[in-house]
N, C-alpha and C positions, 0 to 999 in steps of 0.2 A: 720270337721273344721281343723283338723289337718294335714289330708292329703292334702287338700287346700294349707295350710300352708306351706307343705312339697314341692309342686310344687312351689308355687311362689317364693320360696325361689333359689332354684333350676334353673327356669327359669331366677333370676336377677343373678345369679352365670354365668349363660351361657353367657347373656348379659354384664357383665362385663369383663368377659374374652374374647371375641368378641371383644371388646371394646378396650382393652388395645391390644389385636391384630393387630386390622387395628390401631391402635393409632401410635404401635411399628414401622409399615409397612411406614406411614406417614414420622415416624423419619428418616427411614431409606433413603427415599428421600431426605433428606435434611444436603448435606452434612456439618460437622463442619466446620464456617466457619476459623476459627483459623489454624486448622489441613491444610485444602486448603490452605493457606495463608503462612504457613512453606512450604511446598510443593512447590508452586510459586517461591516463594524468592530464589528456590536454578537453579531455571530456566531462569525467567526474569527479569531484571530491570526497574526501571520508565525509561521514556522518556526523553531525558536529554532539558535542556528548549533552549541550541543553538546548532547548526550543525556547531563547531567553524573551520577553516582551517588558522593556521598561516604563510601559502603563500598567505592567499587570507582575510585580516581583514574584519570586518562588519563594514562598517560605517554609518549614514545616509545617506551621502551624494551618497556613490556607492548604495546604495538599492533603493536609489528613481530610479538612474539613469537606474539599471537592470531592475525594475518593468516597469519602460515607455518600455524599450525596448524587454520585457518579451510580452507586449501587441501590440507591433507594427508589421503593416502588410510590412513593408518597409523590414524586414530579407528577402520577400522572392522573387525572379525574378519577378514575375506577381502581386505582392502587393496584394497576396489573406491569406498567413498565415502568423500566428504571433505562439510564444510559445503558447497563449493561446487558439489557434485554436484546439488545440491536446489535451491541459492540461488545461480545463479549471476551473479554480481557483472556478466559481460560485458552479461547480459540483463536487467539492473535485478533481480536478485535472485531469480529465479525460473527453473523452467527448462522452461514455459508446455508444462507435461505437465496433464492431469487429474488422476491423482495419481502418485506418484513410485515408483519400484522401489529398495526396499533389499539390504542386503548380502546377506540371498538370493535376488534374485530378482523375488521379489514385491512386487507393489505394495501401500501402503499405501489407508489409506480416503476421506483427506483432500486437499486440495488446501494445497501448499507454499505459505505465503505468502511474502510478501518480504521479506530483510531491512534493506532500504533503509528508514530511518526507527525501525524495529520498536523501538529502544530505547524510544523514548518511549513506547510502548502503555502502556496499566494494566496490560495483562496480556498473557501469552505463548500463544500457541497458539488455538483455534478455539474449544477449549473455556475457557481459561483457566484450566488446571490448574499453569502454569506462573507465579509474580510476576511475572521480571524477564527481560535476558536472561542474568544470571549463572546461574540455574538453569538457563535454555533450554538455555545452551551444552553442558551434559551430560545433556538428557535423552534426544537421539537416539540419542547414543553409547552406551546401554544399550540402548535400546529394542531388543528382538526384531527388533520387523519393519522397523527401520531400520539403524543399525551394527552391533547386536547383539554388542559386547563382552560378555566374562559378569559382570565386574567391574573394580574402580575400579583394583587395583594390577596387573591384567593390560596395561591400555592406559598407564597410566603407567609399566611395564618395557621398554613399545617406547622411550618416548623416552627411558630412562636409558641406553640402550644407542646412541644419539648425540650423537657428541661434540657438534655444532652445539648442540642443542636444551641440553645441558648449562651453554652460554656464556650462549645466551640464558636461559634459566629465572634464573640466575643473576646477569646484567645486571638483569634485571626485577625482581624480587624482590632485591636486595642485603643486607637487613637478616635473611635464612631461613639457618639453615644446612644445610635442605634444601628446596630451592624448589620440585624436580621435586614438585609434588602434582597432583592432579584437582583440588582448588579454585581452586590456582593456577592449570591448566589452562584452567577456566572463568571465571574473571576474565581474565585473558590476551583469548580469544577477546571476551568482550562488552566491552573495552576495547577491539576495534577494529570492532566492530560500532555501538558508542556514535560510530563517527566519521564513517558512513554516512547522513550528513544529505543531502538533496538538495532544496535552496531554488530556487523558480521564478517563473516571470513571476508568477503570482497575488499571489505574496509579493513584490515590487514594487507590484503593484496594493495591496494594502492599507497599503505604506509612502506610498502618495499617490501615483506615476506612473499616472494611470488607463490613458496611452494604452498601457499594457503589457498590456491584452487588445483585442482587434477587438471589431469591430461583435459578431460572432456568440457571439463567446466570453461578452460582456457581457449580452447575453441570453441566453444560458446561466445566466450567476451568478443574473442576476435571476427566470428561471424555479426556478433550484434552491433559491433560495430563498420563494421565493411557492409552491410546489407543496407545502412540506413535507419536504423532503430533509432539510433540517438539521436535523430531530427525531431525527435518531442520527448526521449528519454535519457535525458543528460543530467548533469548537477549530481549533489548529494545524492537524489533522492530518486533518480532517475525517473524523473517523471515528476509531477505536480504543481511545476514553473509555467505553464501556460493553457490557453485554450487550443485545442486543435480540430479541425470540423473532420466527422468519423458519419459513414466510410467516406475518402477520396474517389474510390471506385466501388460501381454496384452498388446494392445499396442491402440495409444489414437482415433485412428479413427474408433475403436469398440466401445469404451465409448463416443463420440462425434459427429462422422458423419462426421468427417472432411474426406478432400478431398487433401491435401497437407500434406506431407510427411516433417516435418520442423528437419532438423538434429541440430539444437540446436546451441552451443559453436563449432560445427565443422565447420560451415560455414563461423565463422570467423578465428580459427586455423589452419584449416584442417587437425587437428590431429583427429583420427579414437579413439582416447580415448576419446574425447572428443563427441562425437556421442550424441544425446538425451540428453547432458548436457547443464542444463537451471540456471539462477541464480534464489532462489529460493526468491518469491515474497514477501513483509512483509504483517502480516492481517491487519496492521490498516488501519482503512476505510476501509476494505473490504465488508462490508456493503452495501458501495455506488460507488464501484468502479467497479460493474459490466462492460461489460461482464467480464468473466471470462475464465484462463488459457493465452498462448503465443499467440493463435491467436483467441482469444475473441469467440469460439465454443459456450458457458455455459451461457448461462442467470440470471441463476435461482440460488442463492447463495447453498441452500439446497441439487442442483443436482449435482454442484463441490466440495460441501462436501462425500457426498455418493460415487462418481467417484476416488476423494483423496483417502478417505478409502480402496476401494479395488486395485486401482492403485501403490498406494504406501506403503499401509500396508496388502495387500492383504487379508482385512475385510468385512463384508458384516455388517457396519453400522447397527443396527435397527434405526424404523423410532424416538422411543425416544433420542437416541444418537443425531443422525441428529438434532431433535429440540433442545435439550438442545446447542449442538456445534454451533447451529446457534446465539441463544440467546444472547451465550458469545462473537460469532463474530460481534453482534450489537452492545458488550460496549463497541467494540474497533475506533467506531465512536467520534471523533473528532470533535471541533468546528475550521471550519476556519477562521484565523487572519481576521477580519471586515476590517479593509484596505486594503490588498491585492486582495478583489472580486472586489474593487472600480476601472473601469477603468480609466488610469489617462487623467486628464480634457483633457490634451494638447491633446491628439488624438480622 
């Protein structure tokens, strides 16, 4: 009986230690979320709730007037695009093509980015040949192989010639005794692009509610951080604060299958420093803002995570990194302004 005794004893000794084993193992999956959280704060900030420019105010009255003209197909020679053809608002700003076909036709080089957020970048465009987005707002609307208007008073005698757009230019502008311009134009549009903020769970997590990400998402953050991500995806916006030349290792048509050789910021510079220097992308929305990469290669959020890692940190990811890192890059989904998906009646 004793010896009985002696075993079962023994055996609940194994099993408790067993126990507090995988218990401990458990724990260790899970990281603190507090400890995360100091960790963050010294890398990103919340999302600021305006993208303010005090050359270019926000008014009602210029954001109604941008948004009609954000959705109008009249920017473009043949009356086939509008902003929202490229960037569409329903799809977080994008319209999750490789790259995009303009007003004749063809497609362009690049992949659309989004304009959810985009005010706040440094800069506009892949290459960065753009400041802000008051320039953004008309550079398409020239461009050949995207609206391809021929000039600035050709596309501004469309709208002189409605009455609508006559009230509003004129609401907006009150102080012009001729409002209808192409400056006005593009201030108009990046006054309602400046409204296009989309603040999400993360940005709670760093206001202090930790429990506004899970388990997985949390180690997410704290892998993307300890791996090195944040050496070009920091700030607000994780990302869109600089240039950084892509890939640092190997080069991207071994990880991609591309076929086009895209020199990056040199093909607007032509300086030879500037080679494979791309302005680097922000994750919010990244989620929903597939394809992925300059010329839309990547489908698959998980495969541009993996390609990142050894590209730019020259890492060989495992597959639980990948997931945890994806997780986190789902919290950085945003809900889009319910007004601005609303195309306006007049068109």
């Amino acid at each position: 009986m004793k010896k009985h005794l002696f075993y079962f004893s023994c055996g609940l000794l194994l099993a408790l230690i067993s126990c507090q084993g995988t218990q401990k193992k458990q724990n260790a999956n899970v990281p603190n979320a507090d400890s995360v959280l100091m960790m963050a704060k010294n890398i990103f900030q919340p999302l600021p709730m305006q993208a303010v420019n005090p050359d270019n105010p926000i008014t009602p009255e210029k954001v109604a007037l941008g948004k009609q003209l954000y959705y109008d197909n009249r920017l473009s020679m043949h009356n086939t695009e509008s902003c929202n053809t490229c960037h569409n608002l329903a799809t977080y700003g994008v319209d999750n093509k490789a790259t995009s076909p303009g007003d004749n036709g063809k497609n362009g080089t690049r992949n659309s980015p989004t304009t959810l957020n985009s005010a706040l970048h440094f800069v506009q465009f892949w290459d960065g040949r753009m400041k802000d987005v008051e320039e953004q707002a008309g550079g398409p609307v020239m461009n050949p192989a995207e609206m391809s208007m021929p000039d600035e008073k050709v596309v501004m005698a469309r709208f002189e010639k409605v009455d609508g757009y006559k009230k509003m230019f004129t609401t907006a502008y009150p102080d012009q005794k001729h409002p209808i311009t192409f400056e006005n134009m593009r201030k108009a549009i990046a006054a309602f692009e400046r409204t296009l903020i989309t603040p999400v769970k993360f940005d709670k997590f760093l206001a202090g509610e930790t429990a506004s990400l899970d388990t997985s998402q949390l180690r997410g953050l704290k892998t993307f951080m300890e791996t090195g991500c944040t050496t070009c995806h920091a700030g607000s916006l994780l990302g869109g604060t600089m240039f950084q030349k892509y890939p640092l290792f190997g080069a991207h048509k071994d990880y991609t299958g591309s076929v086009v050789d895209d020199y990056g910021r040199m093909q607007a510079t032509k300086n030879e420093a500037d080679k494979y220097m791309f302005k680097v992308p922000s994750l919010r929305n990244v989620a929903e803002t597939w394809p992925y990469f300059h010329d839309g290669s990547v489908k698959d959020l998980e495969k541009s995570i993996q390609i990142m890692g050894k590209a730019q940190l020259n890492k060989d990811l495992t597959p639980r990194q990948v997931s945890d890192l994806t997780a986190f890059m789902k919290s950085l989904s945003g809900e889009i302004p319910a007004d601005a998906k609303q195309v306006p009646t007049a068109l």
